[in-house]
C-alpha positions as CSV (number, residue, x, y, z in Angstrom):
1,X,64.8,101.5,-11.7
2,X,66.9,104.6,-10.6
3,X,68.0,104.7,-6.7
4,X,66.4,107.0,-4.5
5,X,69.5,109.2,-4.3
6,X,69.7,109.5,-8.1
7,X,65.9,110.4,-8.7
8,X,65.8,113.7,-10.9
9,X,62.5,115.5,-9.3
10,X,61.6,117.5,-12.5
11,X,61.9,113.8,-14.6
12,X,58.0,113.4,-14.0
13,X,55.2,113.8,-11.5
14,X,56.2,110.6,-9.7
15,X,60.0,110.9,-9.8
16,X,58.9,114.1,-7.2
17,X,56.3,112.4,-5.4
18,X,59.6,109.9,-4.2
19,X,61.6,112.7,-4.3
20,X,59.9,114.5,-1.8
21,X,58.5,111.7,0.4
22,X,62.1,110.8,1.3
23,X,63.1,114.4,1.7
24,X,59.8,115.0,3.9
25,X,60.8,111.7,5.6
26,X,64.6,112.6,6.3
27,X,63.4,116.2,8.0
28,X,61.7,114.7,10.4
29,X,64.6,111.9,11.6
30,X,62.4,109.0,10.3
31,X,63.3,106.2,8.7
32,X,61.1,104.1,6.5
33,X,60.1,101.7,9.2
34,X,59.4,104.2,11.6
35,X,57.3,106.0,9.2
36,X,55.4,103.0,7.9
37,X,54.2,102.6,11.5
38,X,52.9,105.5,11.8
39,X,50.7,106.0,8.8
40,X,50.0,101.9,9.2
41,X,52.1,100.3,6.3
42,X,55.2,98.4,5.9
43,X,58.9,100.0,5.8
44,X,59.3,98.2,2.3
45,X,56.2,99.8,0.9
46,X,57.8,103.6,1.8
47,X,61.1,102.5,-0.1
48,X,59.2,101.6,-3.2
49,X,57.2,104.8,-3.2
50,X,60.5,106.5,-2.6
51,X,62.4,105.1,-5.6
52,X,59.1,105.1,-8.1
53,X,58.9,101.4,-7.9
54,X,55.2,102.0,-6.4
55,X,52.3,104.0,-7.2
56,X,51.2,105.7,-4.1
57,X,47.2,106.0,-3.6
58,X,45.1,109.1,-2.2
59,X,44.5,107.8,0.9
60,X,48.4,107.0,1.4
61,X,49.3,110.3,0.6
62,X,46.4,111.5,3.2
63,X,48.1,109.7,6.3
64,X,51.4,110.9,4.6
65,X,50.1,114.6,5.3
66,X,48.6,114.2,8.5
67,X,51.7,112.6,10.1
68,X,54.2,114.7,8.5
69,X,52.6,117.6,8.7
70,X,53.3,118.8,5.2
71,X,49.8,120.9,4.7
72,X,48.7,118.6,2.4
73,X,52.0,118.7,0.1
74,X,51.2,115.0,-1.1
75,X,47.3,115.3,-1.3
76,X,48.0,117.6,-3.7
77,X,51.0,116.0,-5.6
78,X,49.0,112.9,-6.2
79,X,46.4,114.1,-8.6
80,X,49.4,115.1,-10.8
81,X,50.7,111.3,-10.4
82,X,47.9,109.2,-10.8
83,X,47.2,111.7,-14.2
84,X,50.6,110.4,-15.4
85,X,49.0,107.0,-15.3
86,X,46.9,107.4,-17.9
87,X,48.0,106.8,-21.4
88,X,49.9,109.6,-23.3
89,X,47.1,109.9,-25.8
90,X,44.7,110.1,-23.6
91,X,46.1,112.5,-21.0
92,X,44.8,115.9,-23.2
93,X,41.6,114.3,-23.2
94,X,41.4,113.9,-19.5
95,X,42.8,117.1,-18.6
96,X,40.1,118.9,-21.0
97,X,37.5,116.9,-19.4
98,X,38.5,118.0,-15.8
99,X,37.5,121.3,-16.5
100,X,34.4,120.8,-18.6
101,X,31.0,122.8,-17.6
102,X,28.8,120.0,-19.6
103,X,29.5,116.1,-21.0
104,X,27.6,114.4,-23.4
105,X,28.7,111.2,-24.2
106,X,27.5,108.1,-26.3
107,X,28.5,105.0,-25.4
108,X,28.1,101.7,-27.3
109,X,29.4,99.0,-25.7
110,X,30.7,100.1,-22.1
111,X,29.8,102.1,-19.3
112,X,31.8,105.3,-19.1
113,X,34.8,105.9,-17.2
114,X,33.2,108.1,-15.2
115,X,30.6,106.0,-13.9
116,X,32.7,102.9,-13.6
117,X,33.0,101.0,-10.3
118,X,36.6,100.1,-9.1
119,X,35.5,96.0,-9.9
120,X,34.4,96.9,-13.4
121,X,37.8,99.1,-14.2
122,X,39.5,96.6,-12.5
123,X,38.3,93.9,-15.2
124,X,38.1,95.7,-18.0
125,X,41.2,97.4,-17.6
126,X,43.1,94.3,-16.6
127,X,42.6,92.8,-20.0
128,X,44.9,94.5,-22.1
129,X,47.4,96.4,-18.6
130,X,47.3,93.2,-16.4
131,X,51.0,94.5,-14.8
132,X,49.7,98.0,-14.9
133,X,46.0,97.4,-13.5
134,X,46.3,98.8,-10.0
135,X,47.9,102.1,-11.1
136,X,45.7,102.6,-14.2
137,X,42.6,101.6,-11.9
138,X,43.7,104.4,-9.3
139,X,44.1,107.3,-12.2
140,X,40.4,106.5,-13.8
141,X,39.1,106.3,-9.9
142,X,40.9,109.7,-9.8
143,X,38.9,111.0,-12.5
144,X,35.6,110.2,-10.8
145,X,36.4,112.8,-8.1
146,X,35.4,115.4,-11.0
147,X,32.0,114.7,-10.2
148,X,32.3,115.4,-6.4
149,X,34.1,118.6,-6.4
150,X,33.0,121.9,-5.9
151,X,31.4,122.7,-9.1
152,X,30.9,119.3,-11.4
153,X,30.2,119.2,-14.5
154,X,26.6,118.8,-15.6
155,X,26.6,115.4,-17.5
156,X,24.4,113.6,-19.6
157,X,24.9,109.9,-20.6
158,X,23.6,108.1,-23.3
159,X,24.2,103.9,-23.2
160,X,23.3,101.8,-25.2
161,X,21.3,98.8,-23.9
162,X,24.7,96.7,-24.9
163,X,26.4,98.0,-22.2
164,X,23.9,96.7,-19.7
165,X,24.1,93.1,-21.5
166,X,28.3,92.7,-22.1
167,X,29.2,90.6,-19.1
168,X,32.5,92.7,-17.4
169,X,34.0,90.9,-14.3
170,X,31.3,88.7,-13.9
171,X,27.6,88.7,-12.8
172,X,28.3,90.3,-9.0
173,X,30.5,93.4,-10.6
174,X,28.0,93.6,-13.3
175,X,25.8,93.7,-10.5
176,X,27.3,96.7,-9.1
177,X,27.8,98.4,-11.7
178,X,24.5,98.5,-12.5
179,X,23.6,99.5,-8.9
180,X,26.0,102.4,-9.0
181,X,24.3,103.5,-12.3
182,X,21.3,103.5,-10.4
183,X,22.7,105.6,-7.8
184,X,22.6,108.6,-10.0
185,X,18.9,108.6,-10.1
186,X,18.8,111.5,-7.9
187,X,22.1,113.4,-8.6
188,X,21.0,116.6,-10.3
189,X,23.9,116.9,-12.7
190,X,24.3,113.2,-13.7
191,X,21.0,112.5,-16.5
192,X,21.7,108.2,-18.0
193,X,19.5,107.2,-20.7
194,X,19.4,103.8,-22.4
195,X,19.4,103.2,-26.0
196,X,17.3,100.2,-26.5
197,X,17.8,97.9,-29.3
198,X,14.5,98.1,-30.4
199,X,14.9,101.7,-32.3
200,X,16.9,100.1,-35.0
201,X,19.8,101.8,-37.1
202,X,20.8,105.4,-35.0
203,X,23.1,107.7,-35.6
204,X,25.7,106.8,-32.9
205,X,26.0,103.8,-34.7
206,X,29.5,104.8,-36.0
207,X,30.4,104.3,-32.1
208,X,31.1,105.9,-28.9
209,X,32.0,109.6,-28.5
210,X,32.2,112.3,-26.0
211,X,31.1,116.3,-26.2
212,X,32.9,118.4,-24.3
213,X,31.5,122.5,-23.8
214,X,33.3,124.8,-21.7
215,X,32.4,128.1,-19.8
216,X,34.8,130.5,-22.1
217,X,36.1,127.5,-24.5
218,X,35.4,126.3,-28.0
219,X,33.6,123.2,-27.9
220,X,35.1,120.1,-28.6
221,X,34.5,116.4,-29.8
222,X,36.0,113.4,-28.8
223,X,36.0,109.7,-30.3
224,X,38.0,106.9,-29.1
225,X,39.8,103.5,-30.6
226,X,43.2,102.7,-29.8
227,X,43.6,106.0,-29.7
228,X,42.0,108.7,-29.3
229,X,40.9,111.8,-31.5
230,X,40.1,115.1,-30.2
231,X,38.7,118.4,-32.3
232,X,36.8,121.7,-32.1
233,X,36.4,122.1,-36.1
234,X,32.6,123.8,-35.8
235,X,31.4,121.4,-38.4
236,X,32.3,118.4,-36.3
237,X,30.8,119.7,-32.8
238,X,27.7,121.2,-35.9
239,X,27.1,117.4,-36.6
240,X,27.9,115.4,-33.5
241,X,25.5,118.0,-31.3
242,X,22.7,117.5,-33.5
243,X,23.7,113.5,-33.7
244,X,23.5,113.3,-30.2
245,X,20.3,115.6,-30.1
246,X,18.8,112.6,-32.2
247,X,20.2,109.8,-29.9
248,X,18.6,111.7,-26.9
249,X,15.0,112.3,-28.5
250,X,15.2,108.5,-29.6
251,X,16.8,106.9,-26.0
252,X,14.0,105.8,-23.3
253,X,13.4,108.6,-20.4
254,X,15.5,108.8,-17.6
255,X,12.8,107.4,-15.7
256,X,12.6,104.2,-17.9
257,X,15.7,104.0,-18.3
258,X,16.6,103.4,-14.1
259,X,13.9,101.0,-14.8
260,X,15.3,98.9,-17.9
261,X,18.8,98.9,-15.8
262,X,16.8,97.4,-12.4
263,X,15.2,94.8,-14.6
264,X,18.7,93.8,-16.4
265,X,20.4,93.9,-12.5
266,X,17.7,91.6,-11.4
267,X,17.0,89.5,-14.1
268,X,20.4,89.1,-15.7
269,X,22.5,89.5,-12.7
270,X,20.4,88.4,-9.8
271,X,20.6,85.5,-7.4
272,X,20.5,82.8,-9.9
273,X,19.8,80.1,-6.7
């Protein structure tokens, strides 16, 4: 890992972050210690952040503000950061995403990112980045806050009634999950519907996939595996809309749908004493 006095700021969004936390630091006579007390951390925790050995969080970067008085230097800064979290292949995908005016996304197996709680993320992510899970946890939290901003995206959700079923994290973070999906019954710009097994062959069958439309931007279409595939060729977006037309007209209401996911909470993921 490079020392603090080596760090190249322009290397990448973290290599500032540390870069400027230590030069913040220094201009107000503090050393790591004495700033660790005051925004309530440890001394050691600063010199990690410093030399990119840690990934800082949004609320760390809060207190970092407040008692440096930086005018919310690192509030901003750590968007940039957590982004550089995310895979490479997937970072286009999330920055196109950020600025979306509508989702629609098919999912067959898992809950979207979006909707995901911290335990869920936290277990499915940890499968395949268990030395990476906290940071990679933080930058899909950090998406979420797409959908409290000032203008969010209106987003509609189709899941198929495997993602209520696949255990993640066990029953109480299914539990919560499932809760938090409920939780969107009265957002006006969040619509989930479940695909019940009982319609049979569909055309999302292929798997999950994500349409993205903009204010002033081409469409675009999105499918994920290990990596991810992203285009705007008007045949694809042609296809996939009217696809996920079909998967909307053949998905249970809204309203049945918050229902299905109580029953699966209660009856799958209840109190089994």
């Amino acid at each position: 890992m490079p020392n603090v006095q080596t760090l190249d700021p322009s290397a990448s969004p973290l290599d500032y972050y540390g870069w400027e936390l230590r030069h913040q630091r220094e201009a107000n006579n503090l050393k790591q210690g004495q700033l660790g007390d005051i925004i309530f951390c440890t001394g050691s925790l600063i010199g990690q952040i410093e030399t990119t050995k840690k990934i800082p969080t949004r609320d760390f970067s809060e207190r970092l503000d407040a008692a440096l008085g930086t005018g919310g230097v690192f509030s901003r800064l750590i968007g940039l950061v957590l982004r550089s979290q995310l895979p490479t292949w997937f970072q286009p995908y999330a920055d196109m995403e950020a600025h979306a005016a509508y989702i629609s996304t098919y999912q067959a197996q898992l809950v979207y990112g979006l909707l995901q709680t911290e335990g869920y993320a936290r277990a499915l992510l940890g499968v395949d980045h268990p030395s990476r899970v906290d940071e990679m946890v933080a930058a899909r939290l950090e998406r979420q806050r797409i959908l409290t901003g000032e203008a969010p995206p209106a987003m509609w959700v189709v899941l198929s009634e495997a993602a209520l079923l696949q255990e993640v994290g066990g029953h109480d973070v299914m539990r919560e999950q499932l809760a938090r999906l409920l939780d969107f019954r009265d957002n006006p710009w969040v619509q989930i519907q479940v695909l019940p097994f009982s319609v049979g062959q569909h055309t999302g069958m292929m798997g999950s996939f994500n349409l993205l439309r903009f204010e002033d931007d081409p469409d675009l279409f999105y499918v994920e595996s290990y990596e991810g595939h992203m285009t705007a060729n008007p045949q694809v977006i042609k296809e996939r809309s009217v696809g996920y037309a079909r998967l909307q007209a053949t998905a249970l209401s809204p309203e049945d749908s918050a229902t299905l996911i109580a029953r699966v909470m209660e009856e799958r993921y209840g109190d089994q004493s």
